[in-house]
C-alpha atoms as one frame of an Amber mdcrd trajectory, in Angstrom:
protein
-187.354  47.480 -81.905-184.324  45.595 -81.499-183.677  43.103 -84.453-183.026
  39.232 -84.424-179.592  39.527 -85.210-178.668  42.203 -82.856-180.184  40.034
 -79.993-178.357  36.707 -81.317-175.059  38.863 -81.490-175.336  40.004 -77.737
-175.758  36.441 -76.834-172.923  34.939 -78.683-170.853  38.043 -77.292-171.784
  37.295 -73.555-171.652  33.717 -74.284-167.745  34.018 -75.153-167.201  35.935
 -72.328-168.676  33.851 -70.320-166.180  31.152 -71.312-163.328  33.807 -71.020
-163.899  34.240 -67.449-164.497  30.824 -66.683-161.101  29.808 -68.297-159.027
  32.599 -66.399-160.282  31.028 -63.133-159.680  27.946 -64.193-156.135  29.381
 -65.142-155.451  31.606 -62.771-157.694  31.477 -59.814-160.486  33.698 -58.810
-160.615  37.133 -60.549-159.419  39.088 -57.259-157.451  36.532 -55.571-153.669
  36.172 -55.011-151.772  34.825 -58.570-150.997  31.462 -57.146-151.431  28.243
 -59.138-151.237  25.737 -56.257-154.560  27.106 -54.464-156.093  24.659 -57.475
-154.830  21.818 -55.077-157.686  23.032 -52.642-160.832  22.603 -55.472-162.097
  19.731 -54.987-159.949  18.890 -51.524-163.108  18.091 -49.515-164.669  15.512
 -51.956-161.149  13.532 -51.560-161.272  13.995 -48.044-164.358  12.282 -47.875
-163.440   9.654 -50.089-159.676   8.748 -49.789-157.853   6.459 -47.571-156.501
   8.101 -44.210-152.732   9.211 -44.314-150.214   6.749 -43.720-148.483   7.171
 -40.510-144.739   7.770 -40.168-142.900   8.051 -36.719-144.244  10.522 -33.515
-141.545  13.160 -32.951-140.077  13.556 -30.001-140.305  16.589 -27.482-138.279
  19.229 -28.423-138.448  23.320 -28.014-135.967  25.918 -30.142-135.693  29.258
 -29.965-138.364  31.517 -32.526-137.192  34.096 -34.649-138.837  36.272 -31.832
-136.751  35.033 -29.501-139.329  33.309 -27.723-138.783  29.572 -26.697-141.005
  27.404 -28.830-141.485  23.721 -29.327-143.524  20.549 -29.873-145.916  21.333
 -27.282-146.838  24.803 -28.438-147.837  22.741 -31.985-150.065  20.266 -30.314
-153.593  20.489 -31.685-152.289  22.034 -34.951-151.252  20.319 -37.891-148.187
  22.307 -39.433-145.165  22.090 -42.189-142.189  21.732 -41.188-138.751  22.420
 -43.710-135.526  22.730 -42.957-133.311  25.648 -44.326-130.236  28.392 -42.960
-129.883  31.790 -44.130-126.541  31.853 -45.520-128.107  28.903 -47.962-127.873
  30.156 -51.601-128.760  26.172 -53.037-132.275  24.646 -52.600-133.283  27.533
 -49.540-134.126  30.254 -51.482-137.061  27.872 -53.383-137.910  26.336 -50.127
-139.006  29.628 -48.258-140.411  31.020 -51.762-142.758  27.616 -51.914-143.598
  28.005 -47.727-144.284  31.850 -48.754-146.519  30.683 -51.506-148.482  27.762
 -48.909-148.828  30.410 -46.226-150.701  32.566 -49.379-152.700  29.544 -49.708
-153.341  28.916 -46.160-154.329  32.257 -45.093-157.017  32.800 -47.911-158.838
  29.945 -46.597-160.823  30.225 -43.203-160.206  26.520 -42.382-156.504  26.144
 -42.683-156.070  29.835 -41.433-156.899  28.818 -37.744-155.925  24.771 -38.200
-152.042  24.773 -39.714-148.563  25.811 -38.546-145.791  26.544 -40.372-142.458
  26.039 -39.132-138.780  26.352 -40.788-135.896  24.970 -38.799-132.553  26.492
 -39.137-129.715  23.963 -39.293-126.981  26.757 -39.095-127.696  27.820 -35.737
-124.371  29.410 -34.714-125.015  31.955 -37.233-128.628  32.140 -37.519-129.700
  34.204 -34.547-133.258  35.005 -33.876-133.018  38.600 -34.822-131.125  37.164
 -38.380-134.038  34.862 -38.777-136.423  37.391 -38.310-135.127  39.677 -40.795
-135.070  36.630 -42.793-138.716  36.031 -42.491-139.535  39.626 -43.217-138.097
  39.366 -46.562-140.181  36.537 -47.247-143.035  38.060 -45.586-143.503  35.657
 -42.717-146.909  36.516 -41.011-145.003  35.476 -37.308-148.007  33.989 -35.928
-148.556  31.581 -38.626-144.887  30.422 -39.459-142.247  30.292 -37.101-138.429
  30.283 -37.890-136.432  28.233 -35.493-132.998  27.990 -34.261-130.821  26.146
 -31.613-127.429  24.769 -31.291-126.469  22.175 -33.589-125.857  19.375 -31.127
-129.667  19.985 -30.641-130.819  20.376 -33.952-129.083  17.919 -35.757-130.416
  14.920 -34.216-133.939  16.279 -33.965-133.754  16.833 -37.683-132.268  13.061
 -38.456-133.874  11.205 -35.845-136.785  12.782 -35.290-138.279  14.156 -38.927
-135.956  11.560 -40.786-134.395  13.830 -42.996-130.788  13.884 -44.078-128.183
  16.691 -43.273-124.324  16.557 -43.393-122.004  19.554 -42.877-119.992  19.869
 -46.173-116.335  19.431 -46.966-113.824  20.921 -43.960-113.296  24.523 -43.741
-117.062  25.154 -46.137-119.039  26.189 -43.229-121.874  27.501 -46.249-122.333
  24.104 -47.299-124.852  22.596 -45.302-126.331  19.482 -47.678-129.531  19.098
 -45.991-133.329  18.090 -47.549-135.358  19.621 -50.437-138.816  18.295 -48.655
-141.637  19.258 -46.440-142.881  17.533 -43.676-146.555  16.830 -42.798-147.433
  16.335 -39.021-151.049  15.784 -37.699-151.822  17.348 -34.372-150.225  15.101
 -31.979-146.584  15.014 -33.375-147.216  12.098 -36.117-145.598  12.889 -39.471
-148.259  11.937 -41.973-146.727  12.266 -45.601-143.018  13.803 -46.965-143.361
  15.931 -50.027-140.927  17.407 -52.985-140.790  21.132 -51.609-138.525  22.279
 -55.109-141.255  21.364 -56.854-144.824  22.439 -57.933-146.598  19.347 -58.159
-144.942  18.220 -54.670-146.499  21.418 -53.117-150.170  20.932 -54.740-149.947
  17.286 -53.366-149.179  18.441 -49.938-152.135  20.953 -49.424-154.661  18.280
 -51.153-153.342  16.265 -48.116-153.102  18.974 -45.652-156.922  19.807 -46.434
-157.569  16.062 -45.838-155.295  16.012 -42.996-157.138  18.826 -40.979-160.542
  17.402 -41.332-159.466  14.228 -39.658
C-alpha cells in the first residue's frame, strides 16, 4: 500500500510542474511553437476586439502598382480585401533595414501560425532604392529572410514613382542623403496598417518590440472589422 506521504509527495511534485509549464508558456509561448515573444500580443486580441474603440482613420492611398520581387506587376488593387503591412526598406541598407525585415520576418511567424490572419493579411516591403534593387535582388533578399512570396511581397519601381507614393501617399519621410552617398537613403523606422480598402488605420515603431506587439493586437482587431 502506498503511504500518505508518498501520495502527498507526488502531488506537490506534479503540482510544481504544473506551475513550471504554465510559466514557460507564459514565457515563451506554447511548448512546440515558434520562440517568438510578440505572438503574446494575440492572447487576449479578440476580447479587445470586442471591446475597444474602432481604429482611427488616416488618409486612403492612392492607386498605385510596382513591380514584385517575382517580377510580376503588383499594386493597390491586388491588396483590396486584405488588410496588410506595409514598411519601407532597400537592400544595400545596413541602418534601421536589417531590424525592419527581421521584425516583418518575425510578424509573418506570427501571422502564419494563426488560421485567421494566415488567409486575411498582406505583407508588403517597398524598396526606395529602385535603380539598384531589381526584382531578382529583392528576391534573393527575401530568401534570406525567408519571405513565404505569397504572403509578403517585396516591391520596386523607379524612384520618381516611389518617392511620392511613399510621402504622399503612406506619409512617411524619405530624403536621399548627402551628394555622391547613394547608400544613404534616410527613410522611416515604422509600419503601416491599412484596412482592406486602402485606409491606413494606425503607424507603429517597427525597431521596436513593444511597437510590433501593438500592431498585431490591432491587426487582430483590424481584421475582424
Amino acid at each position: 500500500m502506498v503511504s500518505k506521504t508518498v501520495l502527498v509527495m507526488v502531488a506537490v511534485f506534479s503540482w510544481l510542474a504544473t506551475v513550471a509549464i504554465t510559466i514557460t508558456v507564459l514565457t515563451f509561448g506554447p511548448i512546440g511553437e515558434p520562440d517568438n515573444v510578440i505572438q503574446l500580443a494575440l492572447v487576449n486580441a479578440d476580447e479587445q476586439a470586442e471591446t475597444s474603440e474602432s481604429l482611427q482613420r488616416f488618409d486612403l492611398l492612392p492607386v498605385f502598382e510596382l513591380t514584385d520581387q517575382s517580377g510580376n506587376p503588383f499594386g493597390l488593387n491586388d491588396l483590396r480585401g486584405k488588410v496588410w503591412i506595409v514598411d519601407t526598406i532597400f537592400t544595400r541598407c545596413s541602418a534601421i533595414c536589417p531590424t525592419l525585415t527581421s521584425g516583418m520576418r518575425d510578424i509573418q511567424a506570427v501571422i502564419k501560425n494563426d488560421g485567421i490572419l494566415s488567409a486575411e493579411v498582406q505583407l508588403v516591403s517597398i524598396s526606395l532604392d529602385g535603380g539598384h534593387d531589381s526584382p531578382e535582388i529583392l528576391r534573393q533578399f527575401a530568401q534570406r529572410y525567408k519571405a513565404d512570396p505569397a504572403q509578403w511581397k517585396f516591391l520596386t519601381g523607379e524612384q520618381d514613382v516611389v518617392w511620392p507614393l511613399v510621402e504622399g501617399g503612406l506619409k512617411l519621410p524619405v530624403e536621399a542623403g548627402p551628394p555622391g552617398d547613394e547608400l544613404n537613403i534616410l527613410h522611416s523606422g515604422n509600419l503601416v496598417l491599412i484596412d482592406r480598402t486602402g485606409v491606413i488605420r494606425g503607424y507603429y515603431n517597427g525597431l521596436s518590440e513593444a511597437g510590433r506587439i501593438q500592431l498585431l493586437a490591432d491587426l487582430r482587431r483590424l481584421v475582424q472589422e
